[in-house]
Structure formats: C-alpha cells, structure tokens
N, C-alpha and C positions, 0 to 999 in steps of 0.2 A: 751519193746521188748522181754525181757526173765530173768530170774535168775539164776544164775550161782550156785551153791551148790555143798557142802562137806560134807563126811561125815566120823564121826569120827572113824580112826583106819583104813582107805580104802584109797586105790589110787584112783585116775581119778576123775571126779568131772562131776556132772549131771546136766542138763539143764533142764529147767521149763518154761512153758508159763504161764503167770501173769493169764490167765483164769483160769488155773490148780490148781491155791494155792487153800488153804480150806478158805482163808480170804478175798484174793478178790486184787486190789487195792485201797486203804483208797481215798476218798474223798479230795478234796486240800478244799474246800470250811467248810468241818470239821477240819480239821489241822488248815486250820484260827482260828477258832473259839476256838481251845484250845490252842491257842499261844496268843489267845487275855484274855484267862482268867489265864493262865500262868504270861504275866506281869504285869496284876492286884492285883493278890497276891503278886507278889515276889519284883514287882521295876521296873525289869529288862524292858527291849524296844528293839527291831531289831535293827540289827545296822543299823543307818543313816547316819554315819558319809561320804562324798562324797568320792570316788576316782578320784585322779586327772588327769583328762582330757591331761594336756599337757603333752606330751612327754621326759624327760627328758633329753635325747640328742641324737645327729644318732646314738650313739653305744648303747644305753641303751632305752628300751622300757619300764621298770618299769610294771607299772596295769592299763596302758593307753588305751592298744589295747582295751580292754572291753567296755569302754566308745563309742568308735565306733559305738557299736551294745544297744545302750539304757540301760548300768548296768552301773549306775552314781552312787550306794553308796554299802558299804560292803554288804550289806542284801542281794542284786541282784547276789551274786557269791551262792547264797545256794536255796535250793528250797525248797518249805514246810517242807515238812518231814525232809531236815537235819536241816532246822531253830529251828524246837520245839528239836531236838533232840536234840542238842546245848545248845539253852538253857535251856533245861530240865537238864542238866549237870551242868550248870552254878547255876542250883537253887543248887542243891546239894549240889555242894563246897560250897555256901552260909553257905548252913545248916549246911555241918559236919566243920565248921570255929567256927558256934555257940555251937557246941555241944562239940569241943578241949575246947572252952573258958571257959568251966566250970570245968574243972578239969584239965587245964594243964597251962603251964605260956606262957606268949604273946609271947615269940620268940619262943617256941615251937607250939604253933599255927600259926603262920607267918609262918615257917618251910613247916609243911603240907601243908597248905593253898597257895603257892608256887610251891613245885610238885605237886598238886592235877591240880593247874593252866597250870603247864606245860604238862600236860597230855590232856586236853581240849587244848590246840592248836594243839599240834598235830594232835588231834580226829580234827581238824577243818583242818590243811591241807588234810585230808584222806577224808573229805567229804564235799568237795566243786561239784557244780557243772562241775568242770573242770575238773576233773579226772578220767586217763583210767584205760582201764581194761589193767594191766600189765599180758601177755599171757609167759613171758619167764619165764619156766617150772615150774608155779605153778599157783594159780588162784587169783590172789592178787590185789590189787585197788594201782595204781601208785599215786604219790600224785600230791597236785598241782603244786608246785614248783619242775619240775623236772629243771628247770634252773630258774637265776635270774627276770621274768615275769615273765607274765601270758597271754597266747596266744589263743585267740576264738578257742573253740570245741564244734562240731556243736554233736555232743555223749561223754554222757559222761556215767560212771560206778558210781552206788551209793552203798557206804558197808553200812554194816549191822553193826551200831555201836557198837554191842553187841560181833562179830567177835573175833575170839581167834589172829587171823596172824594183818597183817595191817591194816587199817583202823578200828579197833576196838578199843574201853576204855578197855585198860590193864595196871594194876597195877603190876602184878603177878613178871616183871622181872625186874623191876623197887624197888619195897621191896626188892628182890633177890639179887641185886648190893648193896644195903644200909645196906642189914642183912651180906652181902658177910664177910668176913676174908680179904679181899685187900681194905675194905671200914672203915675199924678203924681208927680213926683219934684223935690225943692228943691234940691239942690245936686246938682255934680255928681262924676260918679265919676271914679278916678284909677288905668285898666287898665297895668299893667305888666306888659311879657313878662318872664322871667328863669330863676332855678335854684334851686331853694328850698332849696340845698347853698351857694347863697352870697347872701342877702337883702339889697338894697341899704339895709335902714334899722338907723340908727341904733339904740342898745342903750335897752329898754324903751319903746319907741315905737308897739307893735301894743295895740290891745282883746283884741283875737281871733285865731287859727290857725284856719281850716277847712279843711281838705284830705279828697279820696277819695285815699287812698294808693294807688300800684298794689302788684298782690302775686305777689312772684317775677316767673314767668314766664308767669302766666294770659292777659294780654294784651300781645302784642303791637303799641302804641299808634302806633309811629311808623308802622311799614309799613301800617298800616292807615287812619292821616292820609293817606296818601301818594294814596289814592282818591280822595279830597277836596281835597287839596291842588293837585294839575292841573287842577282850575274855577277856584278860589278865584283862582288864579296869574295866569289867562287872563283873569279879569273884571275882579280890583280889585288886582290886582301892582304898577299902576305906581302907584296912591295909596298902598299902604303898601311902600315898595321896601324895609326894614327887615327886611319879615317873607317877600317873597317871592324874597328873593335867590339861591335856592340851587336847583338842578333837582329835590330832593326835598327833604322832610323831616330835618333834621340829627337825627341818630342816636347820635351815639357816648357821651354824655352823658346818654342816656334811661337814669332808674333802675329797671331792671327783668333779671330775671336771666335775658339772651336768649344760648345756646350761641357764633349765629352772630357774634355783637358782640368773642366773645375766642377766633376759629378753633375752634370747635366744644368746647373747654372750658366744660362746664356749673360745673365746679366753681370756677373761675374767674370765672364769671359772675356765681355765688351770692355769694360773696366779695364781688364791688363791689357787687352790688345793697345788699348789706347795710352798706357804708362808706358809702354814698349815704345810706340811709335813717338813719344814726346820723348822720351830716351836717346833716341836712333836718333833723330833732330837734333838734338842739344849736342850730343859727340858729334855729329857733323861738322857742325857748326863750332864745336873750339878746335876740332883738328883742320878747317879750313882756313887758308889764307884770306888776309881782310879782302881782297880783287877774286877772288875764287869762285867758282860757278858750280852752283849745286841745281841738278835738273834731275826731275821726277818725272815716271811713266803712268798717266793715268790713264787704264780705259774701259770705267765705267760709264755708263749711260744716263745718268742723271748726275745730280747734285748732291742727293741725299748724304752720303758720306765722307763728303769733303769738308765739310765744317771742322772734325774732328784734324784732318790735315791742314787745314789754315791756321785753325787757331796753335797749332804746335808749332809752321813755318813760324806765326809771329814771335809767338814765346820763346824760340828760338835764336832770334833774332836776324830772321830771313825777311827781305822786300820782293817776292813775285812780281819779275821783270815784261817775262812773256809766257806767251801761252801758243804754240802751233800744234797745231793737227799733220801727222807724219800716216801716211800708208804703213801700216804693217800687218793687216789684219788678211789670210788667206780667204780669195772669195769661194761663196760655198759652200766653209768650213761651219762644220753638224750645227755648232752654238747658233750660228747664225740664223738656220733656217725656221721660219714664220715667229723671232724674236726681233728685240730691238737693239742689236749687239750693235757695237759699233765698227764700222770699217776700217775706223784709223783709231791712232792711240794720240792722246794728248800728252806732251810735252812739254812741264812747266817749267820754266825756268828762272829762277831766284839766287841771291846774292848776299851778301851778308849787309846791313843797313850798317853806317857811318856812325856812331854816334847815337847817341839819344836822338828819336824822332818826332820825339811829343806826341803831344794827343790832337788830336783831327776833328772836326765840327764835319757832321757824314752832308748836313746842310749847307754849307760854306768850301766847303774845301774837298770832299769826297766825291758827293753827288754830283757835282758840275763834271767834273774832270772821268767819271764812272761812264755820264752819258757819253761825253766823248769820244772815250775809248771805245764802247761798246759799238756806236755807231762807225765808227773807222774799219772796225773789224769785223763784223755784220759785212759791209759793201766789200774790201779787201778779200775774204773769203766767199763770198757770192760770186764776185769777179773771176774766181780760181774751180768754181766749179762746185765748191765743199757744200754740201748738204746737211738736212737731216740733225738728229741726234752729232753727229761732230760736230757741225755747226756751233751748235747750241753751246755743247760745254767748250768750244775751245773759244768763242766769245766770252763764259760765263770767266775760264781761267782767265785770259787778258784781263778782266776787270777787276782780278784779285789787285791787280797792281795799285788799285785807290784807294786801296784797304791796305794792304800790308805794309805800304810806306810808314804807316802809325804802326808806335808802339799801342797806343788805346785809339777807338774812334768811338765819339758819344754824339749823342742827339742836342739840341738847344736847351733840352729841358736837364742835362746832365749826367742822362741815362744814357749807359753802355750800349755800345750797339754789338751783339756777337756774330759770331761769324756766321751761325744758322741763319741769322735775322736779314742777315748783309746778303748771303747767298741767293737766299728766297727772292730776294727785288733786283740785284744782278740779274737772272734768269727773269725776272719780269720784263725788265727793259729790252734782252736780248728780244722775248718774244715779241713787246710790243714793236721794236723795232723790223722784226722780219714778217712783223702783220703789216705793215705799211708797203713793206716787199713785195709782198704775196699779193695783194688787194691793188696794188698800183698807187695806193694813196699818199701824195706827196708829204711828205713829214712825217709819215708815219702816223696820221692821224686816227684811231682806234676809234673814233666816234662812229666810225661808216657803220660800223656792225654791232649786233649786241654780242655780252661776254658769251652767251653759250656758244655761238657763232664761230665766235674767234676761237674759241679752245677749241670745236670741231678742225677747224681749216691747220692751225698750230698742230694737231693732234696726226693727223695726216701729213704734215710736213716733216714732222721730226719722226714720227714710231709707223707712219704709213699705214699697212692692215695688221702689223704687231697688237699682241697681249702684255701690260704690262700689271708687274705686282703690286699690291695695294699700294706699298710704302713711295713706290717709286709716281705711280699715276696721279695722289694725293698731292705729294711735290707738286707735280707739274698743274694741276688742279688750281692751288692755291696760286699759281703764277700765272694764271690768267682769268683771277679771281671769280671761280664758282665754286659750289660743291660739289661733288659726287652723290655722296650718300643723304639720307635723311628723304623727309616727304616731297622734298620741293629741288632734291638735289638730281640730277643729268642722268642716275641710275634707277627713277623709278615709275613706277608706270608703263603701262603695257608697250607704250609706242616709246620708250628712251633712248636718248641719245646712247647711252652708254649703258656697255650690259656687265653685270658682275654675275661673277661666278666663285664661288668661295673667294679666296685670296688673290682675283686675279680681275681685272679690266681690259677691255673694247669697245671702241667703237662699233659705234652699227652703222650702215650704210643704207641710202635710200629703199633698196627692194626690201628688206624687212621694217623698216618703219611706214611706209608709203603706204597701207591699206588700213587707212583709220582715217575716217569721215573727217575725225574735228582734228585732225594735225596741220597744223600754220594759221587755224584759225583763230579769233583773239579770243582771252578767255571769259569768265563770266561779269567780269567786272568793264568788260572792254579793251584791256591791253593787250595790243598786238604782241603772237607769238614767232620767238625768235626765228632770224632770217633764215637758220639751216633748214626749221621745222617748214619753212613754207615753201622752200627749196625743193625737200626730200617730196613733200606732196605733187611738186609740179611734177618732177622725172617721174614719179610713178603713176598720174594719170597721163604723161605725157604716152608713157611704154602701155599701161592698161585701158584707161577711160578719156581717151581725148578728147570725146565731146563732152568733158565735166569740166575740164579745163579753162575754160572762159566762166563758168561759174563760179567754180574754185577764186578765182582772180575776185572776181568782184566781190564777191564775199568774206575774202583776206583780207584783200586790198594790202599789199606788201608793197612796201616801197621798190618800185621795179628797178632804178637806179642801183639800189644798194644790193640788188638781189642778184643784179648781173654782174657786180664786182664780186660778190661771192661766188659765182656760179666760175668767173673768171679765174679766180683766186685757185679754187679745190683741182681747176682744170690745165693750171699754169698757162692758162691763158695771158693772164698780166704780166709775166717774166719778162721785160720790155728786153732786147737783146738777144733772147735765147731762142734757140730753137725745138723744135718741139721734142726731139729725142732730148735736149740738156733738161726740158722742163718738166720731161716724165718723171726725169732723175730726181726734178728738184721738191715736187710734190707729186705723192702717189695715192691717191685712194686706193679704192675696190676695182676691180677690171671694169667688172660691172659699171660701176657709177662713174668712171671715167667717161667708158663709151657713151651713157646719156648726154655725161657734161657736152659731151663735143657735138652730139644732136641738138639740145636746146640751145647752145651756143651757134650754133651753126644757123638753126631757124628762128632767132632770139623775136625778131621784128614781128613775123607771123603769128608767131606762138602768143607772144608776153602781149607785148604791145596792141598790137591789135587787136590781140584778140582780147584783151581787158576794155581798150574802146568798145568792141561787139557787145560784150556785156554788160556795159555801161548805159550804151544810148540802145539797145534795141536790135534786134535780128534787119529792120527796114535797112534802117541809116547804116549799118556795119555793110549793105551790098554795095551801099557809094564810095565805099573807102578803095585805095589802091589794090588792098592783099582782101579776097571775099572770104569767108567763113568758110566755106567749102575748100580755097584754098591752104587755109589749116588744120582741117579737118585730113585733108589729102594727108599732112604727113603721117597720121597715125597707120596710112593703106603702104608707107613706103618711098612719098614723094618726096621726103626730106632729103634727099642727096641735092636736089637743086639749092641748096645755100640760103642767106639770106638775100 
C-alpha cells in the first residue's frame, strides 16, 4: 500500500508508493528460492512446529484465533520477507557462536549466544505479520503481543529490520546497559530452571521468595512461549539442549487454570490450579528463613481471586505484612484501553508467622484493627495521588494483615470466617471509607446517600467509563450492597442505572437516562427515588428542558443538601486539597456528564435553590427573591458562565 519513511535528524516522516522505490517490490517467488538455499547451507527449516487449534479457555484465547483463518503452524504468522529475514539472523548468531568458540570460554560464548538470541525474538515480535503501524506520535511498528494473544489483522505494517527505533536489530542499547556503571556485578548468579511445586533447596535456606504469580486463567503462558520458543530453539538449542529438547513448550505442569489442559473441564482445571498454587506456597515457605520475606505481584482489578491466594498465604504459614501499589504498568498499553486494567501492580508482602497464632474473634480482635488499617491507608495513598481501581486493592491487600496474623479467624457465634467472606467486607470498608472521601463527609458517614448512589459515584471512581465482567462487577456490587440483576436490581428497566449486555456491565450516564418523565420521581408507594436518579434528571432538563426544572424540583422534592454533595462528589468537587487536574485523575465519569456537573455546580444557587423556592410559593413571590426566574431560565440560552 505505501512506505512509511524517516529521515535522519528531521521531524515528520514521508510516505512512498511501492512503484516509487528505485528497487521495486522483490519477488515472493525469489524470497522462496533464497530461504530454500539458506536452509540448505545452514540446517536451519521454517518453523513447522503447529499452533494449537483449541482454545484455551473462555477467558484466554492464546494463538488459536489464527487457526481459524488457515495459519496452523509458526511459519504462517511471517510472510517472505520477514521469514528470510529471520532467519537470515538466526544464520548469524549460528556463525558469531562459532567464531566466540574460538577464542573465548564456553560460558562466555553461552553468554553472547543468549542476548544475541534474545534480540532475535524480539526482532520476531516486531515482524510478524500481525503487527500495526503504532500512529501515537511517532512512526513506529506496534508489536505482536500487544496483549496476551494473538488476534486476526486483516493489515498489517512490516519494519524494516535494519530500523534504528522498534522493530529493528539493535544492539547499540543493549551493550549500553551491560557497559553501564549500574551493570557491574561481583559475584555470580545461580539461574535454575524448575517447579516452584517442588524447590530443589534445602529447608530454610532462601533470604527471599519473589514471584509474579499467574492468576487462574488470564494468561495463557506456555502457548504463548511457544512464539518464541521456535527462534530461541533454532539459534541457541544445541548450546542449551536441556532446555530445548522438546518440539514445544511442556505444558502439562503449567499452573494456570487452562479448560484445554483437563479436556475442556474448566472446573477441573480450577482445582489443580489452586493445588499448584498451595504447593508453590508451602515449598516457599519450608525453603524460607524464619526473618525471610516473601513478596507477590498482583495485578488484578478486583478481589475476586484472591481468596484462593490468602487462604494458601495462611495455610502456608505466611502473615501479609504490607500491601503497596508500585507503577509498572505502560500507559496506553492496548489492555488498557476503555478497560479497567490497572496502572500499577500491587505488591504484597508477607513473612513467615512466629509460632502458633491462634484463632482471632474477626469481632474482637480483627475488625477493630481492619478499620484502622484501612483507614490509614485510604488517606496515606490519597495523599500520594493513587486512585482508582489501585487504590481499592492495594487498601483491600493492607488489610489482609488482620486476617492473616490468625492461623483461624471465626465469628462470636464459632463460625469460620473464610477468606471469600473476609475479602468481600475488607473491600466494603475500603469503599465505604473513600465514599466519605469522595462526598466530603466527615467520618465517612454513608448515611448522606442511598446505596444505589453510592455504588454509582464508587463505580466511577474506581472503573470510571470501563465495562466490567459479570464476575467481577457482581463483587463490587455486593460491596456496596445492591443488586444488579433481578426485577428491582440497577440493570433493569428502561431508564437503569446500569446496563448489561451478555456477560458484561456499565454504567450509564445522565444523557441516556435523562429523558424519562418519572426518573427521580418517588415511586408509587411514595418513597423517594435514589439521589443519582434525580440527579441524572436535573443535568438533562438542565441541557434540554430548563423550564421543567423548577417543576421537576417540586415534584421530587430531593434533598437538595445531599444532592449537591453528590453532584460534588461525581465532579471531585469535594477533593478538599486537590486540584482540579489531580481531581479529574481522581474521579472520572463520562466527558459528557462531567461537563454538566461543573454547570450545575457552577449555577447551583439559581438553578436548585431557587429555583425549587419558585416552585414552591408561586411564579409572584419567586420575582421578589434575589435570583428572578428568568434569571434561571437565562442559563438554559448560555448565561451560565456567570457563576453562582
């Protein structure tokens, strides 16, 4: 279609039609022909190796989508040109392997021979056929794996392997980091492959545990090695024959809770994941020193499947010390975009407990000490800026600490409290406390608002204009106790808070609820309708039907006090200290329903108040007031920039 081009020492980048080059475009039928006398000399062969067809499980796609469309083995993700050029790379490293071997010693050829490799994968994510042209502000080749699969594209962008930026073979920054002053190293290191279900050392022999745990079924690790693994195999297999012996990736052993691994039992799957990971726990834990620090990487976005990890920390005989939220996540990065991924990765960190530590009263001795924490670290990371979904869990982790101190924690009446049960009101507290945040209301007092209310304003705080899974919004659902589903639950009815669509939820925002006569009104028995619902009515007679607005009022009749702590709330209005940029960060609706918040908040006086007085006593007596009816009527033509 075109070539994309830079040039060096210049901004902006110039486009080219393939007729235009001086060369032409090469032949595919010649590219054969020199990839067939390439692995004649060298060994080397296309890769064959098949990808697998089945799909790993509902949540995980793996390299299956491909299969679909007729690319049953590695060779089918490249097309001529990047196959020779690949392994035009792969001869290379062969070569300069033989030409280390003669004048350097075998672990220093292994050494090379290893980043040379891992530079060829890379060069192989940068130029598959699957990969775009990344347009956000610069001219760059996206790679293939912008998330865990690989998903048909019917266009794709091919770099120029020779490229200085991404998709090119560079060395240059890579020597840089190895020649660097932060890269000097005294001793050396001691990499062992293995199963961290069976740890070859000896009992209390580790400083440290550090692991990224996988979780359940999010990724699919091996099939997705398996990309990588046919470079890696082809360049440096026969220096490590150890690690390359097998046509793919071994599998069966991987802890992760994959359908296809137990004939399409998910339930099954879940099962060993979770014997795996109480495995991997327990050898931790005898091969650590009794002062020894064992710290996990979590960064999921809910709670949902942490239970299963706490309850093995205790079993284990781990106390969850602390819990911070660390930046690692790239902004921008594909997962992210209109999800509720998280920015940063939590990092838990736990210890071995002392001793027997008895059983805990979650009344007496849990709970007190849970609020504590929670609240300490709610304000502590508020203070630091953290938002959002991190917020949430790395509050929810901190408060593992009340829990995990207990070998057992029960209730007064004798009954076991698990760690599902513990997690779910952990996450309650967090929210109830950062609704006290949010609304300005000192203590945190939840009374200001009703629950549908609260879980709208929470809902926006943590996943902003995100879609979340059933399993995961249901969570969050219950932790600020409503329903979703059923007749009376947030998803139903034409005018709902929340809209489902097969296995997925959202919120809705003022413009699509706002044009229904009886929304905020009370219902038929006479109880007023929740404060979002009379909310979303104002902003959209405020945008559409201004002069219904004063009737609307009197007809509600919504607690105007509590409505303007919500309106404050959704608008981070209330963020006492922040500024308006930190408060955009820190609660985000819709563009849309921001904009209104900051008009009715802006003409709150006009609008609300009086204009509820006008509707109250009468069109006469509303002309004797300070602000005339006409004067609120003005904002609906425009006049609203004068303030309140």
């Amino acid at each position: 279609m075109g070539v994309v081009g830079i040039q060096a020492g210049k901004q902006g980048k110039c486009y080219v039609a393939p007729k235009d080059l001086p060369l032409g475009p090469t032949d595919d039928s010649a590219i054969a022909t020199r990839i067939e006398s390439l692995c004649a000399r060298s060994g080397l062969t296309v890769p064959s190796e098949p990808i697998n067809a089945i799909r790993p499980s509902p949540n995980a796609r793996g390299l299956s989508a491909v299969t679909r469309h007729g690319m049953t083995t590695f060779g089918a993700l490249f097309n001529k040109r990047q196959l020779l050029s690949l392994l035009s790379f792969t001869e290379g490293i062969r070569a300069a392997v033989k030409e280390c071997e003669t004048g350097q010693s075998g672990e220093h050829t292994r050494a090379v021979a290893a980043y040379l490799a891992s530079i060829l994968d890379r060069l192989a994510d940068f130029n598959s056929s699957f990969c775009l042209h990344n347009f956000y502000g610069s001219s760059r080749i996206a790679h293939t794996f912008g998330r865990h699969a690989i998903g048909m594209t019917w266009d794709y962008a091919e770099a120029n392997p020779f490229h200085e930026g991404s998709g090119g073979w560079g060395t240059e920054s890579i020597v840089a980091a190895l020649s660097g002053p932060d890269a000097a190293m005294n001793r050396a290191g001691n990499v062992i492959r293995g199963s961290a279900t069976s740890l070859p050392y000896v009992d209390t022999f580790l400083d440290a545990v550090i692991s990224d745990p996988p979780y359940y079924d999010n990724v699919p690790y091996a099939d997705v090695s398996d990309f990588f693994y046919i470079w890696l195999k082809r360049a440096v297999g026969n220096l490590f024959p150890d690690h390359f012996g097998t046509e793919l990736t071994p599998k069966k052993a991987e802890a992760t809770a994959l359908a296809s691994r137990h004939g399409g039992d998910m339930a099954k799957a879940t099962k060993d994941y979770e014997s795996l990971m109480a495995q991997s726990l327990s050898h931790a834990s005898r091969a650590l020193k009794s002062g020894g620090t064992l710290a996990l990487v979590y960064a999921h976005k809910t709670t949902l499947g942490w239970a299963t990890l706490v309850e093995s920390l205790r079993q284990a005989g781990f106390e969850v010390c602390e819990a911070w939220p660390l930046d690692t996540e790239k902004p921008g990065r594909l997962v992210a975009f209109e999800a509720a991924a998280l920015a940063s990765s939590i990092f838990l960190v736990a210890r071995k407990r002392a001793g027997y530590a008895g059983v805990g009263n979650y009344e007496d001795d849990v709970q007190p000490e849970l609020q504590q924490i929670v609240r300490e670290r709610v304000e502590t990371l508020w203070e630091m800026g953290i938002a959002g979904a991190d917020l949430v869990i790395a509050c929810v982790g901190a408060g593992l600490r009340a829990f995990t101190k207990y070998e057992k924690v029960e209730y007064a009446n004798g009954e076991e409290v698990p760690a599902e049960k513990f997690l779910a009101e952990v996450e309650g507290v967090v929210l109830d406390t950062m609704m006290g945040k949010l609304s300005g209301v000192v203590g945190g007092n939840i009374s200001a608002v009703d629950n549908a209310s609260r879980f709208y304003v929470l809902w926006r705080f943590v996943y902003k204009s995100a879609e979340l899974d059933a399993g995961e919004a249901i969570i969050f659902a219950n932790g600020t106790h409503v329903e979703l589903d059923g007749a009376h639950g947030l998803s139903a009815g034409k005018d709902a808070l929340v809209e489902r669509k097969k296995a997925k939820y959202r919120a809705r925002d003022y413009s699509e609820r706002g044009d229904d006569d009886k929304l905020g009104l009370p219902n038929g028995a006479g109880q007023p309708a929740p404060l979002i619902d009379a909310l979303h009515r104002v902003l959209w007679l405020m945008d559409n039907r201004p002069r219904k607005l004063g009737e609307f009022l009197d007809e509600a009749r919504p607690d105007r006090e509590r409505l303007r702590v919500m309106a404050q709330a959704l608008a981070g209005a209330a963020l006492s200290g922040k500024s308006e940029a930190d408060a955009s960060k820190l609660v985000s609706t819709t563009p849309a329903e921001q904009s209104a918040l900051a008009k009715l908040l802006a003409n709150w006086r006009s609008l609300i108040e009086v204009g509820a007085e006008a509707a109250a006593v009468g069109p006469k007596a509303a002309k004797k007031g300070k602000d005339s009816e006409q004067e609120r009527l003005d904002f609906g033509a425009g006049a609203g920039k004068r303030g309140t």
